[in-house]
mmCIF file of the N, C-alpha and C atoms, coordinates in Angstrom:
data_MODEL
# 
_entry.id   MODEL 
# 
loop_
_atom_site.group_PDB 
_atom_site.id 
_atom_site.type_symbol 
_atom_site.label_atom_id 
_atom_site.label_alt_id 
_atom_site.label_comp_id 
_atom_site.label_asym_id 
_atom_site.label_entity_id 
_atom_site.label_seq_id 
_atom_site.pdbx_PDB_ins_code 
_atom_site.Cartn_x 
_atom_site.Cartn_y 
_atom_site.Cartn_z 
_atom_site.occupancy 
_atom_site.B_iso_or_equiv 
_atom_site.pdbx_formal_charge 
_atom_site.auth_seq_id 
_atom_site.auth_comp_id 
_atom_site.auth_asym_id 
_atom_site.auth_atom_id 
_atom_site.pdbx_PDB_model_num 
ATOM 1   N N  . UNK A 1 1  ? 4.543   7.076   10.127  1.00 0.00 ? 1  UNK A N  1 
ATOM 2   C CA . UNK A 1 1  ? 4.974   5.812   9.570   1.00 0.00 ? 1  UNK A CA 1 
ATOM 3   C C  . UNK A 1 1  ? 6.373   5.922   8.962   1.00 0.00 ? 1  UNK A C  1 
ATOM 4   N N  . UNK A 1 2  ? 6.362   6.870   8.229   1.00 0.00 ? 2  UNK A N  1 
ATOM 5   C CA . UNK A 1 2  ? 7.834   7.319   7.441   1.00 0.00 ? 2  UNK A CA 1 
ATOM 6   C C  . UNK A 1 2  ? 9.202   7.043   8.665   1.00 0.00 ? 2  UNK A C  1 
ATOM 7   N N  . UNK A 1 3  ? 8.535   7.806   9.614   1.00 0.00 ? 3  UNK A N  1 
ATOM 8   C CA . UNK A 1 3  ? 9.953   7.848   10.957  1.00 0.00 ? 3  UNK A CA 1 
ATOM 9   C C  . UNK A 1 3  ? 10.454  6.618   11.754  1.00 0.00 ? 3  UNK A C  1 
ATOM 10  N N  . UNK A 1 4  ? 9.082   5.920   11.999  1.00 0.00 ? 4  UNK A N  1 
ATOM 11  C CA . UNK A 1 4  ? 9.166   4.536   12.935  1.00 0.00 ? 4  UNK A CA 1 
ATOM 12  C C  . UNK A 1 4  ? 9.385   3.555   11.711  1.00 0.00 ? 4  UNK A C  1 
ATOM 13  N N  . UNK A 1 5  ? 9.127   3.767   10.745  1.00 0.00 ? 5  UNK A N  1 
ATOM 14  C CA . UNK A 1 5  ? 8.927   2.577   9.645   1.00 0.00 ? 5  UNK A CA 1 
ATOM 15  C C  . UNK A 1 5  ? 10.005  2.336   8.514   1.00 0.00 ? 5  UNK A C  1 
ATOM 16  N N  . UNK A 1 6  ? 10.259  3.486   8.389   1.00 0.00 ? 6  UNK A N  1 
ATOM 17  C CA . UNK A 1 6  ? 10.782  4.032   6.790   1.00 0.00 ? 6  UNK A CA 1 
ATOM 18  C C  . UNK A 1 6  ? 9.810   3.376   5.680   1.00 0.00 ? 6  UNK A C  1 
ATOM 19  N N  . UNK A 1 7  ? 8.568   3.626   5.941   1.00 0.00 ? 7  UNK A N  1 
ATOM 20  C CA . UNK A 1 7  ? 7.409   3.150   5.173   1.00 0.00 ? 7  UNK A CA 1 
ATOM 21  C C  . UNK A 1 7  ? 7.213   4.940   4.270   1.00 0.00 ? 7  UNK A C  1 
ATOM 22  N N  . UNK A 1 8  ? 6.896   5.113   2.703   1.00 0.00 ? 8  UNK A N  1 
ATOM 23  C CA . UNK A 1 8  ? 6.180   5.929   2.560   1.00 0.00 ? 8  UNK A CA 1 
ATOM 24  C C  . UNK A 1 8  ? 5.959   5.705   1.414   1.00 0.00 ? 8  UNK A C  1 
ATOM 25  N N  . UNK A 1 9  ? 4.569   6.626   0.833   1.00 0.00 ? 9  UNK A N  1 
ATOM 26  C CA . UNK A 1 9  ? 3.358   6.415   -0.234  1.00 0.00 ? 9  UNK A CA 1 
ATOM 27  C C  . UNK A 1 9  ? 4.016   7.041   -1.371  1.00 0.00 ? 9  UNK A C  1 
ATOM 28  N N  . UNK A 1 10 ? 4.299   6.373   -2.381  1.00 0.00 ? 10 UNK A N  1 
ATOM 29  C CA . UNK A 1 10 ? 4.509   7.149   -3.444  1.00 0.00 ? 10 UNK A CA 1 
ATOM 30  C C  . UNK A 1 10 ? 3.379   7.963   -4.225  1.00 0.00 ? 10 UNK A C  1 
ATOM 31  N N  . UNK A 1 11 ? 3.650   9.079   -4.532  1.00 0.00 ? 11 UNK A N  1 
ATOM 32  C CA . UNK A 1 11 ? 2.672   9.739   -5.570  1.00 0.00 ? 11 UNK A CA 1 
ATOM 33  C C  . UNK A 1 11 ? 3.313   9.695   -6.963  1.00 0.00 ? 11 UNK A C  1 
ATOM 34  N N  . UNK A 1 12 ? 1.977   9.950   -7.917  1.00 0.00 ? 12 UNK A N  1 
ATOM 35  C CA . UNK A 1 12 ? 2.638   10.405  -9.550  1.00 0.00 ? 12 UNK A CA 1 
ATOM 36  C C  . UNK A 1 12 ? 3.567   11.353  -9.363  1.00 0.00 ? 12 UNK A C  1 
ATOM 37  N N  . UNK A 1 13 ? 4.327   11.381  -10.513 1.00 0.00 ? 13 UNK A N  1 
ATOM 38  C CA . UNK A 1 13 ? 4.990   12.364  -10.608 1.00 0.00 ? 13 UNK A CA 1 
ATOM 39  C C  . UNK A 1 13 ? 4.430   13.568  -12.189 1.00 0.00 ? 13 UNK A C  1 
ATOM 40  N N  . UNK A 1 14 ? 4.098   14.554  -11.732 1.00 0.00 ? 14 UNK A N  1 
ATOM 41  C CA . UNK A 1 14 ? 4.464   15.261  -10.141 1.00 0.00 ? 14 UNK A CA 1 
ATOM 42  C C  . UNK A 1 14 ? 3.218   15.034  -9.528  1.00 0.00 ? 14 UNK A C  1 
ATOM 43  N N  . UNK A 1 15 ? 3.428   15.185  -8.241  1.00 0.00 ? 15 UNK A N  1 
ATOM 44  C CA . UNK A 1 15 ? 2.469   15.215  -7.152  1.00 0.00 ? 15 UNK A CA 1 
ATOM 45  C C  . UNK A 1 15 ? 1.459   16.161  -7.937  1.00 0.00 ? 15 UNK A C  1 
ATOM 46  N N  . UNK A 1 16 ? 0.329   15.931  -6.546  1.00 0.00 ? 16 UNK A N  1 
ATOM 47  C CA . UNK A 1 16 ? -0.778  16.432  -6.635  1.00 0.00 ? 16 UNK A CA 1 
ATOM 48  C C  . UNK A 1 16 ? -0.893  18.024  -6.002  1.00 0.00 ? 16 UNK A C  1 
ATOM 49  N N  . UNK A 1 17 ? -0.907  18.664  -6.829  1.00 0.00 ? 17 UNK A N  1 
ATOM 50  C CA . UNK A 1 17 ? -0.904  20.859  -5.947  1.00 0.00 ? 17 UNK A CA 1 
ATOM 51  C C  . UNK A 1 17 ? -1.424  20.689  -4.674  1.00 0.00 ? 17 UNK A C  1 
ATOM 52  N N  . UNK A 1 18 ? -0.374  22.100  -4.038  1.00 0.00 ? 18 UNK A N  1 
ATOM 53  C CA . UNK A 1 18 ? -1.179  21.989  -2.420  1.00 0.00 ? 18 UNK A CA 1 
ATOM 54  C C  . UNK A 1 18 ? -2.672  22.579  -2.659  1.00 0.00 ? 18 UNK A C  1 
ATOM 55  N N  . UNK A 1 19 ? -3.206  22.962  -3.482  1.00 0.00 ? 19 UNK A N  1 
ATOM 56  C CA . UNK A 1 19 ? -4.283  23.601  -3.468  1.00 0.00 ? 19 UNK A CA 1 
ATOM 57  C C  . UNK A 1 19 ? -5.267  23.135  -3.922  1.00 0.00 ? 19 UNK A C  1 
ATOM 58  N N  . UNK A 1 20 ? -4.987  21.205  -4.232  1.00 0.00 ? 20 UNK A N  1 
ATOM 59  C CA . UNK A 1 20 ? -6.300  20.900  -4.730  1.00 0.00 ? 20 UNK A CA 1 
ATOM 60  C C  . UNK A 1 20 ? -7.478  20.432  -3.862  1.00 0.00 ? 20 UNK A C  1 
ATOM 61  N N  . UNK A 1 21 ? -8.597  20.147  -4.232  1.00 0.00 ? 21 UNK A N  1 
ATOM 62  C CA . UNK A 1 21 ? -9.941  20.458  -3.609  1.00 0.00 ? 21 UNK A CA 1 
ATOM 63  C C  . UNK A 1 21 ? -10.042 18.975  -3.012  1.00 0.00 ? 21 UNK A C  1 
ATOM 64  N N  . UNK A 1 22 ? -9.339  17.880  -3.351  1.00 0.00 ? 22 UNK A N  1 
ATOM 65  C CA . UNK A 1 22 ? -9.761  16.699  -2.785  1.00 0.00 ? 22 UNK A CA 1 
ATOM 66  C C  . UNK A 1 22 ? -8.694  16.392  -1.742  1.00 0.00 ? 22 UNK A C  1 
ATOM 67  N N  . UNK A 1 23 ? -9.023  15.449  -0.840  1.00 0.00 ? 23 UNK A N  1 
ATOM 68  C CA . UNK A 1 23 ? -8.272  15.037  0.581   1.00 0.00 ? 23 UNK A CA 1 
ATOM 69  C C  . UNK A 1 23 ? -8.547  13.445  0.123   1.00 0.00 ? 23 UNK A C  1 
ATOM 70  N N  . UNK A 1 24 ? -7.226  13.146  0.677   1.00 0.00 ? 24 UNK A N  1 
ATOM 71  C CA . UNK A 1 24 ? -6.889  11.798  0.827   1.00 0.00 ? 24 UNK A CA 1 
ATOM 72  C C  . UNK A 1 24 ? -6.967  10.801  2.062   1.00 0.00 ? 24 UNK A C  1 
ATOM 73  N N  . UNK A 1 25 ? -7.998  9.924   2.098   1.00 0.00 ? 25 UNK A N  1 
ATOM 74  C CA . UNK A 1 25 ? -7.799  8.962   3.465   1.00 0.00 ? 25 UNK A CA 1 
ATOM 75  C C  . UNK A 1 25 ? -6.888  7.488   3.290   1.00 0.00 ? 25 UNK A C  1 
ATOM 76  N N  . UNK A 1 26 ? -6.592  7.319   4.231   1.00 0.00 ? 26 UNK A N  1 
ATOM 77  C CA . UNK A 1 26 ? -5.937  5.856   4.185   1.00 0.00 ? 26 UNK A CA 1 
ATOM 78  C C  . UNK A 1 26 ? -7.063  4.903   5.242   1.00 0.00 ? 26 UNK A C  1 
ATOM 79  N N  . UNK A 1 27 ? -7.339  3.895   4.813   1.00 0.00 ? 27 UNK A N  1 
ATOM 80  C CA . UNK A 1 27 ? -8.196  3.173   5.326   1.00 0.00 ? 27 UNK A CA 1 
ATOM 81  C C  . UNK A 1 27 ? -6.845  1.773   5.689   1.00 0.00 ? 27 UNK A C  1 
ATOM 82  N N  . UNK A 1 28 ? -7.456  1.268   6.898   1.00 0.00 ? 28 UNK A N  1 
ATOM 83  C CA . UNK A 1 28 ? -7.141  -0.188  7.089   1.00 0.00 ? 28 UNK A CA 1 
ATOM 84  C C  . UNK A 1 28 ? -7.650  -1.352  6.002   1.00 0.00 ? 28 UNK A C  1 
ATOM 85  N N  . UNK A 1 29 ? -6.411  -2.017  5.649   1.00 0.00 ? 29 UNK A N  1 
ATOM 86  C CA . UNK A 1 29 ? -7.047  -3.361  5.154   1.00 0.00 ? 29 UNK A CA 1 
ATOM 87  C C  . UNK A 1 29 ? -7.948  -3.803  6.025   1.00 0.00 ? 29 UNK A C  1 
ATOM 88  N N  . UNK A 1 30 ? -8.852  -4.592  5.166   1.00 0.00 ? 30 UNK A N  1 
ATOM 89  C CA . UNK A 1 30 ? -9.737  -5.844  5.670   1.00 0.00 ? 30 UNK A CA 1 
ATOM 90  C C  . UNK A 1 30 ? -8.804  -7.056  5.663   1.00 0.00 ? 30 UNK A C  1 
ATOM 91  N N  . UNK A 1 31 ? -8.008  -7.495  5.016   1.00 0.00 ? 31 UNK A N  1 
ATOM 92  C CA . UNK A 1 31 ? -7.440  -8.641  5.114   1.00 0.00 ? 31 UNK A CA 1 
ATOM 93  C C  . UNK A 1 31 ? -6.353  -8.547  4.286   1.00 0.00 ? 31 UNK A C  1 
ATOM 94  N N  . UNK A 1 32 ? -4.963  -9.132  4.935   1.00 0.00 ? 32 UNK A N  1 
ATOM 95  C CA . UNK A 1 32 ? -3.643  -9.268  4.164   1.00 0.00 ? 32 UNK A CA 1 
ATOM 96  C C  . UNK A 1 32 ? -3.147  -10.821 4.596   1.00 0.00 ? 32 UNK A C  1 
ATOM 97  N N  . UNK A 1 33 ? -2.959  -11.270 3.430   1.00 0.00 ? 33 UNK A N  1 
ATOM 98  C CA . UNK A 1 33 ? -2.415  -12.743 3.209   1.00 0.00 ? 33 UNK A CA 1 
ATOM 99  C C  . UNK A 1 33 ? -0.864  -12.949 2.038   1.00 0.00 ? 33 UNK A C  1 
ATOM 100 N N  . UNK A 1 34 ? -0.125  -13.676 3.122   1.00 0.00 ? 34 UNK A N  1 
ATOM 101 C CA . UNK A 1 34 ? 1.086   -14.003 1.960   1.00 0.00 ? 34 UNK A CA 1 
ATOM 102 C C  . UNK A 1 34 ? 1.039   -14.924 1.443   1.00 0.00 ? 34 UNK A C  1 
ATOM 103 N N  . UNK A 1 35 ? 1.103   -14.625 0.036   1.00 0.00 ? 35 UNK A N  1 
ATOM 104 C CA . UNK A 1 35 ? 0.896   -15.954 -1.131  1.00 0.00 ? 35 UNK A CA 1 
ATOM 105 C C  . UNK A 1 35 ? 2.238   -16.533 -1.997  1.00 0.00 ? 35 UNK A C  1 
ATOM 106 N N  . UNK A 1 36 ? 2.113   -17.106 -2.783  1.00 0.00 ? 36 UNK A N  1 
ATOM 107 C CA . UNK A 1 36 ? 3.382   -17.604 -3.552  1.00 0.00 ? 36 UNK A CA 1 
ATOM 108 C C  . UNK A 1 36 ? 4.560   -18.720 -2.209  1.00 0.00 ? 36 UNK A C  1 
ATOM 109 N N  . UNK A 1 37 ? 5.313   -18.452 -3.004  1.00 0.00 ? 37 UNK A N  1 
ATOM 110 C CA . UNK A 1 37 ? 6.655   -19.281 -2.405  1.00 0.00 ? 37 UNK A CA 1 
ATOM 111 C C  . UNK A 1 37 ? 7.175   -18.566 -1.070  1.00 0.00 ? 37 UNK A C  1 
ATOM 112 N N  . UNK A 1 38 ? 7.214   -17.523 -0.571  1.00 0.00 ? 38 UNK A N  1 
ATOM 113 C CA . UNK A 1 38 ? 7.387   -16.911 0.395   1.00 0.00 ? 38 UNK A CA 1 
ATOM 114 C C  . UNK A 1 38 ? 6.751   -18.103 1.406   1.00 0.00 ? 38 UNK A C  1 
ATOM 115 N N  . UNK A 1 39 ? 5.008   -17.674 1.854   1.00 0.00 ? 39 UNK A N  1 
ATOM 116 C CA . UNK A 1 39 ? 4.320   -18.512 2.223   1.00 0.00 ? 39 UNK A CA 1 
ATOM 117 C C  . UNK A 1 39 ? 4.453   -20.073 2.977   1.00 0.00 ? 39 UNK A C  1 
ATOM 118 N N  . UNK A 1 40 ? 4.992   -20.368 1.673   1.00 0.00 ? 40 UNK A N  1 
ATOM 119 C CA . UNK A 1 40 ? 5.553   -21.727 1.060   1.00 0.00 ? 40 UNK A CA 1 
ATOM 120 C C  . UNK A 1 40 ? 7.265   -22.230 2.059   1.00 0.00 ? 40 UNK A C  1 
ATOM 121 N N  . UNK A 1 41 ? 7.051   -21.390 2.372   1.00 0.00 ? 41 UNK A N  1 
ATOM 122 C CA . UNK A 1 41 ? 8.919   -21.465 2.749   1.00 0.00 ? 41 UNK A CA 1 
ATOM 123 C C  . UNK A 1 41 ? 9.306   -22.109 1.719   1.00 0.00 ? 41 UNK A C  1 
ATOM 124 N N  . UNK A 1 42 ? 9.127   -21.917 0.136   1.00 0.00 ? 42 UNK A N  1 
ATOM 125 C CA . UNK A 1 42 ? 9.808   -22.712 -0.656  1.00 0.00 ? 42 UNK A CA 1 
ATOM 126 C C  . UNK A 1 42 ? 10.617  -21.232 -1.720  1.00 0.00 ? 42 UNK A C  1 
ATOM 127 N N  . UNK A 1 43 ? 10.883  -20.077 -0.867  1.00 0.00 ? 43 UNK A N  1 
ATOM 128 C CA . UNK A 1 43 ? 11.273  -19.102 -1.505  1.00 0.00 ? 43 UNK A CA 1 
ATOM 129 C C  . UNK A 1 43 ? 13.115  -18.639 -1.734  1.00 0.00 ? 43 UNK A C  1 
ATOM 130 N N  . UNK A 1 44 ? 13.788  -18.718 -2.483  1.00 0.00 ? 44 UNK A N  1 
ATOM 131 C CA . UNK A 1 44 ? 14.946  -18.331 -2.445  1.00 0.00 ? 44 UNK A CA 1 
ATOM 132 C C  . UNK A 1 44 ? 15.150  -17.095 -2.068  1.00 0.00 ? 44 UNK A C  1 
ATOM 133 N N  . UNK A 1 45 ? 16.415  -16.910 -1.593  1.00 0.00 ? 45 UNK A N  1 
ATOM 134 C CA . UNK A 1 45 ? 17.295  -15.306 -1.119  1.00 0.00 ? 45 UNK A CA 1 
ATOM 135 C C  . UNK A 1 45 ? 17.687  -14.817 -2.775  1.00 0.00 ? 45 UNK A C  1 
ATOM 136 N N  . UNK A 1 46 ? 17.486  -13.230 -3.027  1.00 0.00 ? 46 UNK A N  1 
ATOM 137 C CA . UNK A 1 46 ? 18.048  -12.789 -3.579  1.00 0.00 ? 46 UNK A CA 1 
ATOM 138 C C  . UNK A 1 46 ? 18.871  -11.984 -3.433  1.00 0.00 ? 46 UNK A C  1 
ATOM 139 N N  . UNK A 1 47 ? 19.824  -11.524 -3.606  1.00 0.00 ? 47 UNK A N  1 
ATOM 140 C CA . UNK A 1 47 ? 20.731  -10.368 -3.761  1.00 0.00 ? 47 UNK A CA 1 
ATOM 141 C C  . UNK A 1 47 ? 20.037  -8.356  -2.643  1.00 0.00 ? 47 UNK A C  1 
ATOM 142 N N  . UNK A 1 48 ? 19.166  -8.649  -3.248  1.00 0.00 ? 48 UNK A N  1 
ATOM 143 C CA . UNK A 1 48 ? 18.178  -7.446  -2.729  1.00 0.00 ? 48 UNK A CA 1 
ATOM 144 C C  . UNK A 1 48 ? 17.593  -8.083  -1.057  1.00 0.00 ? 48 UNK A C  1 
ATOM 145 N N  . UNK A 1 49 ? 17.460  -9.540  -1.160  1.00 0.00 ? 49 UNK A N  1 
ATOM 146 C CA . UNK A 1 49 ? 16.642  -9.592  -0.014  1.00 0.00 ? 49 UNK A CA 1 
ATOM 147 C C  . UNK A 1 49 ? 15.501  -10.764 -0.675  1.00 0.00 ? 49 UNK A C  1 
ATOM 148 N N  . UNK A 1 50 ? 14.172  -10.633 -0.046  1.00 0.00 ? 50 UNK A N  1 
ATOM 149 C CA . UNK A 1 50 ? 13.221  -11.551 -0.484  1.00 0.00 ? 50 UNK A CA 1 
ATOM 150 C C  . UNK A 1 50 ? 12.096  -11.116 -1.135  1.00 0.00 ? 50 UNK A C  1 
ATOM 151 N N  . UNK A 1 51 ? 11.566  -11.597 -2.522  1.00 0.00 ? 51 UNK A N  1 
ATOM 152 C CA . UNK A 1 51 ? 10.462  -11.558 -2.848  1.00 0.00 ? 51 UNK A CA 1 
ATOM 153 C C  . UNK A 1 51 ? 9.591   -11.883 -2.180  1.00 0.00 ? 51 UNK A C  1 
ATOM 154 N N  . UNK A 1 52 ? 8.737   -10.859 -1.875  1.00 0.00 ? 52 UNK A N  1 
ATOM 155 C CA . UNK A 1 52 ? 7.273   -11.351 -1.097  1.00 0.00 ? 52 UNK A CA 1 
ATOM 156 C C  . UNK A 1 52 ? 5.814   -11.211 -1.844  1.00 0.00 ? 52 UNK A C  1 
ATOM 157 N N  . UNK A 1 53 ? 4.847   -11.993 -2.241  1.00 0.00 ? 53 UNK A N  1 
ATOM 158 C CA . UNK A 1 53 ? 3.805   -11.989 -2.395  1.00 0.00 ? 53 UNK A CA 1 
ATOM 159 C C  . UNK A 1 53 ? 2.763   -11.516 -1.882  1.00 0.00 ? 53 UNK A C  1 
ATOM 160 N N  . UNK A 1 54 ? 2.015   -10.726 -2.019  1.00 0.00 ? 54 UNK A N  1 
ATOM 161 C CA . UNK A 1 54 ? 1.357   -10.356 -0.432  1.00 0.00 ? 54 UNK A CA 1 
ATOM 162 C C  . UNK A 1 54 ? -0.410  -10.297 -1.345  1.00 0.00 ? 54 UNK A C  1 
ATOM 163 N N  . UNK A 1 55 ? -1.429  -10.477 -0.494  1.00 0.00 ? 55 UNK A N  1 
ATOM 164 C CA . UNK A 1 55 ? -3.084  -10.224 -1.141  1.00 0.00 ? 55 UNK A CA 1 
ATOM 165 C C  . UNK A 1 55 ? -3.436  -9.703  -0.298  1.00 0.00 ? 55 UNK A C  1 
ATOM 166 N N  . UNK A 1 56 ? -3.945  -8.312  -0.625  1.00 0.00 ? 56 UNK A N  1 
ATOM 167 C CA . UNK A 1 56 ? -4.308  -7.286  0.098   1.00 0.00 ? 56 UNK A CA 1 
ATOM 168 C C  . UNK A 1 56 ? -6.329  -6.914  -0.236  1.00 0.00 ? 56 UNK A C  1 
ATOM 169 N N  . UNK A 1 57 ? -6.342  -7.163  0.839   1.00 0.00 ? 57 UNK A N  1 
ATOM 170 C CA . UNK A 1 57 ? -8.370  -6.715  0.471   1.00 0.00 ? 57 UNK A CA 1 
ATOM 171 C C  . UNK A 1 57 ? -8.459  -5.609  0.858   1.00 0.00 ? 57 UNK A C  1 
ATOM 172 N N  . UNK A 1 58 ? -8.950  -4.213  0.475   1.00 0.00 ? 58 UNK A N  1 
ATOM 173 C CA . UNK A 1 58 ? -8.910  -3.011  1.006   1.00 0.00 ? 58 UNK A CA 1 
ATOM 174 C C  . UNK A 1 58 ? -10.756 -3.035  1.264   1.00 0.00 ? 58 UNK A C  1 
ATOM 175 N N  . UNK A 1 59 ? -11.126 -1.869  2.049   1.00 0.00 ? 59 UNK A N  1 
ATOM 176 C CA . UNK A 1 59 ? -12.406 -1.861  2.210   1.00 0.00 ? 59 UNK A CA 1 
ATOM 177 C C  . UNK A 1 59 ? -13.291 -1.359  0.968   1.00 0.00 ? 59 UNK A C  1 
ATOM 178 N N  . UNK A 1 60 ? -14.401 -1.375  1.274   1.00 0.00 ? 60 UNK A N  1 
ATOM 179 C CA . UNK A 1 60 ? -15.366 -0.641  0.022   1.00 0.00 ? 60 UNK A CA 1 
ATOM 180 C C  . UNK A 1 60 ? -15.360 0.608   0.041   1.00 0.00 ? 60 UNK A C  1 
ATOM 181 N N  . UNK A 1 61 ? -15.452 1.676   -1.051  1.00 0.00 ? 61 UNK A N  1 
ATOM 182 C CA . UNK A 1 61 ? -15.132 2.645   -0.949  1.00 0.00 ? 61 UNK A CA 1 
ATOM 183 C C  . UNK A 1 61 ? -16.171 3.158   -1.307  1.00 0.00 ? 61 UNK A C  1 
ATOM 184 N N  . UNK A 1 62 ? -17.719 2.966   -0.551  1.00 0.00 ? 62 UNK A N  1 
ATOM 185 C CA . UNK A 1 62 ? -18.998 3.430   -1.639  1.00 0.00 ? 62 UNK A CA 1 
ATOM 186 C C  . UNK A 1 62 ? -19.227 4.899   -0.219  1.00 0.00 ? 62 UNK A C  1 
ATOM 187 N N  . UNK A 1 63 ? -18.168 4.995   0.642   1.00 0.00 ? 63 UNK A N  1 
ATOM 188 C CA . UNK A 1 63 ? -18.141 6.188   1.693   1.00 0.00 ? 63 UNK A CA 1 
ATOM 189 C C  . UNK A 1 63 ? -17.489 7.582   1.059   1.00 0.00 ? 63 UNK A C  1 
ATOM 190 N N  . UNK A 1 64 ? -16.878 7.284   -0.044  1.00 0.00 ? 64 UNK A N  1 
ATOM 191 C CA . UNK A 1 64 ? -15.672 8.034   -0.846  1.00 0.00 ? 64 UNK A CA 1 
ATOM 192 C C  . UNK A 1 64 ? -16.919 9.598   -1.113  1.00 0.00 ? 64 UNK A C  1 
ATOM 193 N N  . UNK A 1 65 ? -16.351 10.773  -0.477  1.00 0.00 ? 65 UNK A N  1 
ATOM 194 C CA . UNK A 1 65 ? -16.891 11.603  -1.011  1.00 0.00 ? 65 UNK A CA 1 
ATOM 195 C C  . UNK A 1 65 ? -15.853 12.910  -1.623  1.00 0.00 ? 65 UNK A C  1 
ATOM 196 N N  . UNK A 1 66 ? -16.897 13.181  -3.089  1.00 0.00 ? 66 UNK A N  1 
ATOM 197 C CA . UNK A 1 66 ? -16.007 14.377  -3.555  1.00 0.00 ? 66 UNK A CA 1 
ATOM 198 C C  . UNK A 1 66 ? -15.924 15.075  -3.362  1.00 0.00 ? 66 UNK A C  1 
ATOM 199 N N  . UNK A 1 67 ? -15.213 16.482  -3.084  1.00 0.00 ? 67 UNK A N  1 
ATOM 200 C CA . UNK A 1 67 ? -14.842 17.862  -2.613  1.00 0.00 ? 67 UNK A CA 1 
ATOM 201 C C  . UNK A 1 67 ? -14.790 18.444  -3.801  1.00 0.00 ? 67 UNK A C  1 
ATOM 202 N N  . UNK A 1 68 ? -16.040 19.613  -4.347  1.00 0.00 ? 68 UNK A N  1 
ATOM 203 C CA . UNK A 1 68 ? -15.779 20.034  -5.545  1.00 0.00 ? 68 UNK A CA 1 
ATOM 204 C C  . UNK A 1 68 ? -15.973 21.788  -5.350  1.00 0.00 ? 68 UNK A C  1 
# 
């Protein structure tokens, strides 16, 4: 994603050790909707570009298992 996208995940700082016991998945949204004025085409240009609103539903996470 990083290469085709210039998309990437921020972590805390500092990151998480290479040696810890848990693994990370990325799941697909269930549903993404743009809200606010964007939406609206009632949104102004800023300087940076455009504010976007976005509602994101992620899945249930009752699959989540710990690595201990």
């Amino acid at each position: 994603m990083k290469k085709d996208h210039h998309i990437t995940v921020p972590f805390s700082s500092p990151p998480p050790p290479k040696d810890a016991l848990y693994k990370f998945k990325f799941e697909k949204p269930e549903q993404v909707k743009l809200i606010g004025s964007y939406g609206l085409k009632a949104s102004s240009k800023h300087s940076e570009g455009f504010a976007i609103d976005v509602s994101v539903r992620m899945p249930n996470v009752h699959s989540l298992k710990i690595y201990c």
